[in-house]
C-alpha positions in Angstrom: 13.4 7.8 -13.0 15.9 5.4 -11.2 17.7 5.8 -8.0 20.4 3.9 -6.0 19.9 3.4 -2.0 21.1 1.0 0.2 17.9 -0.4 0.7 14.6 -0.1 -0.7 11.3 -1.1 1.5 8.0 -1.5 -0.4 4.9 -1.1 2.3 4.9 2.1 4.9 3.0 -0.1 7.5 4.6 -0.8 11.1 7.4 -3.2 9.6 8.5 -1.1 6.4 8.6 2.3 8.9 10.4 1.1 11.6 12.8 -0.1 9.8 13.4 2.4 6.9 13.6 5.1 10.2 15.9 2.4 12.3 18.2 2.1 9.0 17.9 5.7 8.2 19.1 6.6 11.9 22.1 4.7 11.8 23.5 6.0 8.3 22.2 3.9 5.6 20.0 5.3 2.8 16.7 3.7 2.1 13.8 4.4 0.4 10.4 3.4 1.7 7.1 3.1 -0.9 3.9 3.6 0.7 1.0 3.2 -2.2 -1.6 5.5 -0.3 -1.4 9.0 -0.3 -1.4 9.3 3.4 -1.7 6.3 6.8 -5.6 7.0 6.9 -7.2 3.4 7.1 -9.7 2.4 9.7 -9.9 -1.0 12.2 -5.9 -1.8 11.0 -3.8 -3.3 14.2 -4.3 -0.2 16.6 -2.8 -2.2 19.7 0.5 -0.9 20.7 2.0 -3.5 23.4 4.6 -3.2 26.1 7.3 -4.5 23.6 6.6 -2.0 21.1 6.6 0.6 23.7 9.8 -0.6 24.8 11.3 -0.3 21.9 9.9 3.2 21.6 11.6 3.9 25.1 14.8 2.4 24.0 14.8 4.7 21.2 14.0 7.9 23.4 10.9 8.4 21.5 7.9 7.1 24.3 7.5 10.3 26.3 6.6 12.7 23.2 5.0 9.0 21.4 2.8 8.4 24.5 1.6 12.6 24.4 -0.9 11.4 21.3 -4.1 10.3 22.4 -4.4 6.8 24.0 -6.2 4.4 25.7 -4.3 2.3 28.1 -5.8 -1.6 28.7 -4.0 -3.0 31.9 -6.0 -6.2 32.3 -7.8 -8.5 29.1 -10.9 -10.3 30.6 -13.3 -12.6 29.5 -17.1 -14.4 30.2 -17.6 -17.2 29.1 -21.3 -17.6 29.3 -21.4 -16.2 32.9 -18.1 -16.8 34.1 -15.8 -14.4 34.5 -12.4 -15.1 33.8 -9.1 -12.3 34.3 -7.1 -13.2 31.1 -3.6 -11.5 31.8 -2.9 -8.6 34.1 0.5 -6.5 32.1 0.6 -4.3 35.0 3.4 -7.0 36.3 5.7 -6.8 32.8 9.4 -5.9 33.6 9.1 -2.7 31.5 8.1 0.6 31.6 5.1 1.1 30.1 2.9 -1.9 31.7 0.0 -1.5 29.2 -1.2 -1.7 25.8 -1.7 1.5 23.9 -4.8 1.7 22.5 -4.0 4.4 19.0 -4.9 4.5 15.7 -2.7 3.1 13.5 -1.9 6.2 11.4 -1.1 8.4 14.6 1.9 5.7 15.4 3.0 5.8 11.3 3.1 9.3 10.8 4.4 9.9 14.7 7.5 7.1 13.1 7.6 8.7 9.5 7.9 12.3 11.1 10.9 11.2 13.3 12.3 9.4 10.0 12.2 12.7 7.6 14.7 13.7 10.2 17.4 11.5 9.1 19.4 13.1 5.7 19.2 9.5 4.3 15.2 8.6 4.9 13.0 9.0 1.8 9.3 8.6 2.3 7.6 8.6 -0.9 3.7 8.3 -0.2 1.2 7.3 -3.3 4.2 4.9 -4.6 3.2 1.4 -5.5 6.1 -1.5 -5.7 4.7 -3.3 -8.7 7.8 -6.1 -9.6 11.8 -7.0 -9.4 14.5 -6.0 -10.8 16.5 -9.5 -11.2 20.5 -9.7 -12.4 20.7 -13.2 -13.1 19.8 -15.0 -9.6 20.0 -11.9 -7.4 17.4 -9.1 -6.6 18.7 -5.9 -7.2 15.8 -3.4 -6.7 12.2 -2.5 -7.9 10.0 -1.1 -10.1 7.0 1.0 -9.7 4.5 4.0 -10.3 3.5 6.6 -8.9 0.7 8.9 -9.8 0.7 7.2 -13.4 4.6 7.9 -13.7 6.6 4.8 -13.6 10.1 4.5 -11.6 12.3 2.1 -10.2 14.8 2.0 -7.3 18.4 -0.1 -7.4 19.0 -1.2 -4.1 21.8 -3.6 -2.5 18.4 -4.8 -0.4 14.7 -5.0 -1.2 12.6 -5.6 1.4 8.5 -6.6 1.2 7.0 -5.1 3.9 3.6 -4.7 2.2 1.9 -6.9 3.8 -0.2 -10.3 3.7 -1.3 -9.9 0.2 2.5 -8.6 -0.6 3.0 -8.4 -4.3 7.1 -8.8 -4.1 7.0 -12.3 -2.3 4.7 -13.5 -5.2 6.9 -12.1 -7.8 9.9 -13.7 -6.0 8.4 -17.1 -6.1 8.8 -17.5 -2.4 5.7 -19.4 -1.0 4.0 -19.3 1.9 2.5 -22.1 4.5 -1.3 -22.0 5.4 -2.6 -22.9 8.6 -6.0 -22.0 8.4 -8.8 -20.1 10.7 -12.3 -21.0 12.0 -13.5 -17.3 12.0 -13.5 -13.7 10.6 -14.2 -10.4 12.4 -16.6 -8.0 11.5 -15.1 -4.5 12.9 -17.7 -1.5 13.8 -18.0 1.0 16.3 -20.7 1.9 18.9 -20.9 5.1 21.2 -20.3 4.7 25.0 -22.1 6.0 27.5 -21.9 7.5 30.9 -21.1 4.5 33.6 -19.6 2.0 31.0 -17.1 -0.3 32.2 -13.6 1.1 30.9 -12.2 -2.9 30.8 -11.3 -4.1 27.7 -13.6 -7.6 27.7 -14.4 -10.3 25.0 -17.8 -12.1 25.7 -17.8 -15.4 24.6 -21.7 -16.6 24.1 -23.7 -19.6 22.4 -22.3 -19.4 18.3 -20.7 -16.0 18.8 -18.0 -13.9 20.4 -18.3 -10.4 20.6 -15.3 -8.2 21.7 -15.0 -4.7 23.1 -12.1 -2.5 23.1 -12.2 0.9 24.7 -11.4 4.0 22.2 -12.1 6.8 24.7 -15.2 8.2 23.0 -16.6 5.2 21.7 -16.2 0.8 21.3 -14.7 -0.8 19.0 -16.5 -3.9 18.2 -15.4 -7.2 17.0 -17.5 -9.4 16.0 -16.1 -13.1 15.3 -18.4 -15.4 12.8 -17.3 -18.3 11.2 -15.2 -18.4 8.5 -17.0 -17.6 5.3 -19.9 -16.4 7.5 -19.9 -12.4 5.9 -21.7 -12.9 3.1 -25.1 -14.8 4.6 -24.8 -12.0 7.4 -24.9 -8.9 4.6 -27.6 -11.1 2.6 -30.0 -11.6 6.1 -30.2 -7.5 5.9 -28.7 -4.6 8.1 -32.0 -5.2 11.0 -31.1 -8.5 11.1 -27.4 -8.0 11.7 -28.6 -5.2 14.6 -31.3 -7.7 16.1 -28.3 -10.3 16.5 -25.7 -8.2 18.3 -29.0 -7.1 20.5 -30.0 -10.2 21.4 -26.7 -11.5 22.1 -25.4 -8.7 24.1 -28.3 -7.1 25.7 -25.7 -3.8 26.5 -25.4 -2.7 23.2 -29.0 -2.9 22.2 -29.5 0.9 22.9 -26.3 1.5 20.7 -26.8 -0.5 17.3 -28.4 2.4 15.8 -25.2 4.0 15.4 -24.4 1.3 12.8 -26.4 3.4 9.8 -25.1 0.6 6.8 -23.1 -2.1 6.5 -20.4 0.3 5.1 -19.9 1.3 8.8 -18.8 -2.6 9.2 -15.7 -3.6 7.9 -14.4 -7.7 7.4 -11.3 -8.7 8.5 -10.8 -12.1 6.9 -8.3 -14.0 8.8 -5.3 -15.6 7.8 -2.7 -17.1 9.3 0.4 -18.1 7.7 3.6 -18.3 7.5 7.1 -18.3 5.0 9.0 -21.3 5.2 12.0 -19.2 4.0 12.1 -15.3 3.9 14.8 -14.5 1.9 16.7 -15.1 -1.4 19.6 -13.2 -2.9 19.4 -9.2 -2.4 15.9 -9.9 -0.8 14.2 -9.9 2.2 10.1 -10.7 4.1 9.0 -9.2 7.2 6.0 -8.2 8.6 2.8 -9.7 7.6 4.2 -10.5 4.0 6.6 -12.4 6.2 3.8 -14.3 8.3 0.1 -12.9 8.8 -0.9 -13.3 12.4 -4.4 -14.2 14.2 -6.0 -11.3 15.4 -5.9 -13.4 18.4 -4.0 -11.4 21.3 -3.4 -8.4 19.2 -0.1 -9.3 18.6 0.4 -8.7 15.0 1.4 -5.0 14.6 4.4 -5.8 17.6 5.5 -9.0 15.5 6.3 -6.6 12.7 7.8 -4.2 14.3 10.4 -7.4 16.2 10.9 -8.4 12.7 12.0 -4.4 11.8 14.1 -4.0 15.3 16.1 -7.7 14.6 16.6 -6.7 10.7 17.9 -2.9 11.3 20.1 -4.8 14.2 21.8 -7.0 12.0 21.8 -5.3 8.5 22.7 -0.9 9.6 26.5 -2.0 9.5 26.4 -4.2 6.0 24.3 -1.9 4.2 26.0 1.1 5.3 29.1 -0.8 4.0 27.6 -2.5 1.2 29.0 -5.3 2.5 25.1 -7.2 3.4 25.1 -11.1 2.3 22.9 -14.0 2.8 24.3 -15.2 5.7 22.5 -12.0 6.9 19.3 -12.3 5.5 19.5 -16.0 6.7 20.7 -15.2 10.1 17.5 -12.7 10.9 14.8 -15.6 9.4 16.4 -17.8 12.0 16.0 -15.0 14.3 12.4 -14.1 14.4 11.1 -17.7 12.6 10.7 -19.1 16.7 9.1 -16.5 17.8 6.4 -16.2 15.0 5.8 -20.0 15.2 5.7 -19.9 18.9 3.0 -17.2 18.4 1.9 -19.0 15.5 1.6 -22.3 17.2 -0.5 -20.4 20.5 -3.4 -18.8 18.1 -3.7 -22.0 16.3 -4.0 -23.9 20.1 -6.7 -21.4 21.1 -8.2 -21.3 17.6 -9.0 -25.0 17.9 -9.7 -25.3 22.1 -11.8 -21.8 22.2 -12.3 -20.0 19.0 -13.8 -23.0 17.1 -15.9 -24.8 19.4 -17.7 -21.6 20.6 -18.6 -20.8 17.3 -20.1 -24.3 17.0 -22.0 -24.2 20.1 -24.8 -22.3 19.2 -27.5 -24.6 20.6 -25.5 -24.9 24.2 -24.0 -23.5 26.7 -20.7 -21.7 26.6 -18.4 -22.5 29.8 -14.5 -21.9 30.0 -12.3 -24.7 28.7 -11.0 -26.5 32.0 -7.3 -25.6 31.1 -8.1 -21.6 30.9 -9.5 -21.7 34.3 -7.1 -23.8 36.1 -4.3 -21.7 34.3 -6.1 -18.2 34.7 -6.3 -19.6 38.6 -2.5 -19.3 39.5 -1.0 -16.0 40.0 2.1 -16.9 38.2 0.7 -18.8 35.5 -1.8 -15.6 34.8 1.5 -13.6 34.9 3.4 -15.6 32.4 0.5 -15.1 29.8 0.5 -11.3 30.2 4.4 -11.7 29.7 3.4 -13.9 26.6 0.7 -11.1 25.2 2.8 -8.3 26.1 6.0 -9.0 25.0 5.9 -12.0 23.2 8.5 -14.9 22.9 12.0 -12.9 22.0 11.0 -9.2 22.5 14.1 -7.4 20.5 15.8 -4.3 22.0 17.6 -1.7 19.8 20.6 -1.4 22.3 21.4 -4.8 20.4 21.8 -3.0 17.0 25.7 -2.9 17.8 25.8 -6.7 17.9 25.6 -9.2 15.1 22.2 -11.7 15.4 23.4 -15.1 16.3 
């Protein structure tokens, strides 16, 4: 089976969805290939930040968005050791929604892909793999596929890889990425609250380890950052041992770890981040984390890809509509959005070095906050400019741009 669209997006996560509904909404045809049968994956980026939500507002879509269940974190603290430290407080942002949304992934893709099937030119297809490119001579000129054993492929004037850090497109287009390395991974569970639990959002930053909490409503969810490589010594030491750690480390969950029944309720997050020096070639296009993966540092990936998605639809709705899209395009929206993922870049790898790294190394000291953090944290501006850093990043897009071209 072959079809022609104006564009064809590979990967239904934040990036491929926003866009394909963005395009979709202003007139173009695209086809977006999701390669599960439905959004249903646990600990993916649930944080929805003010930029996002802004977006969301731009598009007139936040009241019904924000009706789905939620968790709203105003203020990101830390202890370091003993010390408390007020991270950022978002409840300054110039926006509407001064918060992060705390949602499951899959509520925010299917809320965006139900809102897309309203558009005559928006075609979901769910338990669709992109598996390689079409190529006429130097130019991309679509995809092929399968679904449910049946194979297919889509002509489009664009393809875009949106599937992610392990995308399959950018390795079959010979584009490369740039490594830049982590000291950690995260180990994701949940444990059940209980009546008088602090409702902040805190990370704990103790002798070899730092454990983060992030309320869900009914429940934490957990992070647990080890050194990088660390997973597989941890699973070896045994499930007890694993419990008898976060216990002794966090004396407030010790009544809780029994919720943790096997290390299948514990799920690894190894941490990349990285980065394309180009995102494009002919008739092709990265965004998303096949486009850069992010630290989990922040939170910030998810809102990255969907910048990435607002900037694209901005500057490609008209060309594709008109069939007209070139590389001065695809060039123009990698210029775009390359500053603000190496200036988010570059601020995960400065806290990955000065925090991250030397905590997890301290494991036979004490753990006090870096001199910076509190002299920063200290100043009510300073504090103010970081929760405008977190929450909306370095160039938040707006969709009231979509009817100007990206400089």
């Amino acid at each position: 089976m072959t079809d022609t669209r104006d564009c064809c997006i590979a990967g239904g996560g934040p990036a491929g969805l926003m866009l394909g509904y963005l395009l979709a909404r202003a007139g173009c045809r695209v086809t977006v290939l999701e390669k599960h049968a439905d959004f249903l994956r646990d600990f993916r980026g649930d944080t929805i930040h003010p930029s996002t939500l802004e977006v969301m507002d731009e598009l007139g879509l936040l009241d019904d968005f924000l009706k789905l269940p939620h968790q709203k974190v105003e203020r990101m603290n830390a202890i370091f050791g003993d010390t408390p430290l007020l991270l950022a407080d978002l409840t300054h942002l110039p926006v509407r929604a001064k918060y992060i949304a705390m949602m499951p992934q899959w509520d925010f893709l299917n809320f965006i892909a139900e809102r897309g099937r309203k558009s005559p030119g928006f075609d979901l297809r769910m338990n669709a793999e992109a598996a390689d490119l079409i190529l006429d001579n130097d130019t991309v000129a679509g995809l092929t596929g399968h679904a449910l054993g049946q194979p297919f492929e889509v002509r489009a004037c664009l393809t875009i890889a949106a599937d992610g850090r392990g995308s399959v497109l950018r390795a079959k287009s010979g584009l490369v990425t740039d490594d830049y390395g982590a000291p950690m991974d995260v180990l994701w569970f949940r444990l059940p609250k209980a009546t008088g639990d602090n409702e902040e959002t805190i990370a704990r930053f103790l002798p070899g380890r730092i454990f983060i909490m992030l309320n869900r409503g009914d429940n934490w969810q957990c992070a647990y950052v080890i050194p990088k490589g660390g997973n597989d010594a941890i699973r070896a030491a045994g499930l007890q041992a694993f419990k008898d750690t976060l216990s002794t480390a966090v004396p407030f969950v010790a009544a809780r770890v029994g919720a943790i029944a096997s290390f299948d309720d514990v799920k690894l997050l190894t941490v990349q981040v990285n980065r394309m020096p180009r995102w494009w070639k002919r008739g092709f296009l990265c965004i998303g984390d096949a486009a850069h993966a992010m630290s989990p540092i922040g939170g910030v990936g998810v809102n990255l890809a969907v910048q990435d998605a607002v900037a694209a639809a901005n500057r490609l709705a008209a060309p594709l509509r008109d069939r007209t899209a070139s590389d001065a395009d695809l060039a123009a929206i990698e210029r775009r959005r390359q500053w603000p993922t190496r200036m988010t870049q570059a601020l995960q790898l400065l806290m990955q070095r000065q925090i991250i790294a030397p905590v997890l190394q301290s494991a036979d000291r004490p753990v006090t906050p870096p001199l910076a953090l509190r002299v920063l944290t200290s100043i009510p501006l300073t504090s103010r400019l970081i929760a405008r850093v977190i929450g909306l990043g370095f160039r938040p897009e707006h969709v009231a741009a979509a009817k100007a071209a990206i400089p």
